[in-house]
C-alpha positions as CSV (number, residue, x, y, z in Angstrom):
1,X,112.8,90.4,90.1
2,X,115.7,92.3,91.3
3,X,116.3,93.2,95.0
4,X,118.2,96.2,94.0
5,X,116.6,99.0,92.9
6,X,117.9,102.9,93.4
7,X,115.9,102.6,96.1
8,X,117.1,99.7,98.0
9,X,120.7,101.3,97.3
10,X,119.9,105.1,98.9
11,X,118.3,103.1,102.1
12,X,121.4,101.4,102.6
13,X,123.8,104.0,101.7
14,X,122.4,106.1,104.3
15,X,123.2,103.0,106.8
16,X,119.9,102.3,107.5
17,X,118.9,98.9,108.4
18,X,115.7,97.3,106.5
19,X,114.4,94.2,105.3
20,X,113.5,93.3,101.3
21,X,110.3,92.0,100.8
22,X,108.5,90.5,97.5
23,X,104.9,89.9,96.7
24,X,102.7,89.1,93.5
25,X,102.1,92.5,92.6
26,X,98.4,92.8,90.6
27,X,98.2,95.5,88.0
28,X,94.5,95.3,88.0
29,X,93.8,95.9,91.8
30,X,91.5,98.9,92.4
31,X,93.9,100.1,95.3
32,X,97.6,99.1,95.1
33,X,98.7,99.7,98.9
34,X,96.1,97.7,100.0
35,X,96.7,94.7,97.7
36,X,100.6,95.1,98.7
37,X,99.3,95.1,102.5
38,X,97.2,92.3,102.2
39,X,99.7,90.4,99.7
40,X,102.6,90.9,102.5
41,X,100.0,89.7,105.2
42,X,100.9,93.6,107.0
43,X,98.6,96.1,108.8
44,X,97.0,98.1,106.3
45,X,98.1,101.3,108.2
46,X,102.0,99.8,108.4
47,X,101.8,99.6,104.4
48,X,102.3,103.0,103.5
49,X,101.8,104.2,99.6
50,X,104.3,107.1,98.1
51,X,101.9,109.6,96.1
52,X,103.3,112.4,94.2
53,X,101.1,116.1,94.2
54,X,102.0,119.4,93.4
55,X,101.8,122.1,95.4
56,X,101.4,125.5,94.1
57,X,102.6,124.2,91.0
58,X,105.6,122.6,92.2
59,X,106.2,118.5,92.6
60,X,105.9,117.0,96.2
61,X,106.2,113.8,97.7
62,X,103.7,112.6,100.5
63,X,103.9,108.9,102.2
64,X,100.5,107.8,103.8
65,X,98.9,104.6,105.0
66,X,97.7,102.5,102.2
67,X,94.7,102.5,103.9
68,X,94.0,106.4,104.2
69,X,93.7,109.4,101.6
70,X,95.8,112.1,101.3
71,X,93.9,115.5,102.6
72,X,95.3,118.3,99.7
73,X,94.3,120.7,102.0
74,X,96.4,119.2,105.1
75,X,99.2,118.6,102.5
76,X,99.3,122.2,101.2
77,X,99.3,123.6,105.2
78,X,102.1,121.3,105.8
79,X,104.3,122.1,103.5
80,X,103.8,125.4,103.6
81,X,101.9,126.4,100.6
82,X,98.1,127.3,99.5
83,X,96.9,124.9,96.6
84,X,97.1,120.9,96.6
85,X,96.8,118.4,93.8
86,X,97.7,114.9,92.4
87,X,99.9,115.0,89.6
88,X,99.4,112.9,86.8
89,X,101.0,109.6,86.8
90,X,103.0,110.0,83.8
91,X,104.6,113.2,85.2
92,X,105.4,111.2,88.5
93,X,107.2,108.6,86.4
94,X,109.3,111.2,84.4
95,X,109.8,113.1,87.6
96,X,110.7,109.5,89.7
97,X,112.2,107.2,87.6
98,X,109.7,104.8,88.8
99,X,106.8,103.6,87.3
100,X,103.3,104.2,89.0
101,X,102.9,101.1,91.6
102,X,106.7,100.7,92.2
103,X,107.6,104.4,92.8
104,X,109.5,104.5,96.3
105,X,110.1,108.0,98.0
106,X,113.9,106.9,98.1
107,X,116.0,107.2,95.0
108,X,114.1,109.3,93.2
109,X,115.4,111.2,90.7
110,X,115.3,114.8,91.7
111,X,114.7,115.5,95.3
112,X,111.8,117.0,96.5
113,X,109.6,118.3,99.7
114,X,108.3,115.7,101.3
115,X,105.7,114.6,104.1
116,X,104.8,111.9,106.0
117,X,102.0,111.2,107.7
118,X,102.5,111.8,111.6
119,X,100.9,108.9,112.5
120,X,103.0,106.5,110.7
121,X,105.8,107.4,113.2
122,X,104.0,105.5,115.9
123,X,104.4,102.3,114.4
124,X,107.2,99.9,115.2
125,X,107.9,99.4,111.9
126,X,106.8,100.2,108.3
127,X,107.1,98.9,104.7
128,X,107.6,101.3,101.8
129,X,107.9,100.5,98.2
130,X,111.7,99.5,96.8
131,X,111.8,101.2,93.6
132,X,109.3,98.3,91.5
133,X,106.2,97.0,91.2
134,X,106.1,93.8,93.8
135,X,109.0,95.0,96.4
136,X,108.7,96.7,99.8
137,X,111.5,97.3,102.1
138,X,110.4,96.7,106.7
139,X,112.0,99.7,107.9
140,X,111.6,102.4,111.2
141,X,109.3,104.7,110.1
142,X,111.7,107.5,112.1
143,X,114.7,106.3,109.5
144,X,112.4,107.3,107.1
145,X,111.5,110.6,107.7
146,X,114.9,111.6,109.1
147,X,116.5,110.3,105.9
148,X,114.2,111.6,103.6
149,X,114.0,115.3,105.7
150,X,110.6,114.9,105.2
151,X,107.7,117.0,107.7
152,X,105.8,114.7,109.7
153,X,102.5,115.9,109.9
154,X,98.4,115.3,109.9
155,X,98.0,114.7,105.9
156,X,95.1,112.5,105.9
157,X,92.0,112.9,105.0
């Protein structure tokens, strides 16, 4: 497995300090984020997943705990629109570059809105997915948002 992804390479252009981590990743686990939590041996709520929605018809990112579920209707009011919903996971990996259970809210192909979930800002530390299936990259949750502009905001459920 390679620890360079697009990913791994716009975290540390923008100078930001992380740390790579690998794990048996389990294409058959009911809820990814949690198997990557548990697999690392993290904090479900430190383990956060990158889901893609659209809002109003347009894409958006949102990064949550692995252990939570996105609220559409939070999303929608934090972003600044009326209508929520998931998009499909093939348009997420045409739209990413990723593949569904290693798509990372850095490096993405085309960037769009994003939130975070407030709470995650409170932690010490955070892991995110690096760009594949079986990577996350330790990082400070405020590098996150500040790098990715994203709104912190109430998005769960």
């Amino acid at each position: 497995m390679s620890k360079t992804t697009r990913a791994t390479q716009a975290i540390a252009k923008e100078g930001i300090a992380f740390t790579v981590h690998t794990y048996e990743y389990d294409p058959d686990a009911e809820r990814i984020g949690m198997q990557a939590a548990e697999a690392i041996g993290e904090e479900p709520r430190r383990v956060l997943k990158t889901l893609m929605a659209e809002l109003d018809g347009k894409p958006v990112c949102v990064v949550v705990p692995s252990d939570k579920e996105v609220s559409m209707k939070k999303l929608a009011s934090a972003l600044g629109g009326k209508s929520a919903a998931m998009m499909k996971p093939a348009m997420a990996e045409k739209l990413t570059g990723y593949v569904v259970g290693g798509i990372s809210p850095f490096g993405q192909k085309k960037k769009v809105p994003t939130a975070i979930e407030i709470t995650a800002l409170d932690e010490p530390h955070v892991f995110i997915n690096g760009g594949q299936r079986g990577l996350q990259v330790k990082l400070d949750p405020k590098d996150v948002q500040r790098t990715l502009g994203a709104i912190a905001a109430p998005v769960v459920a």
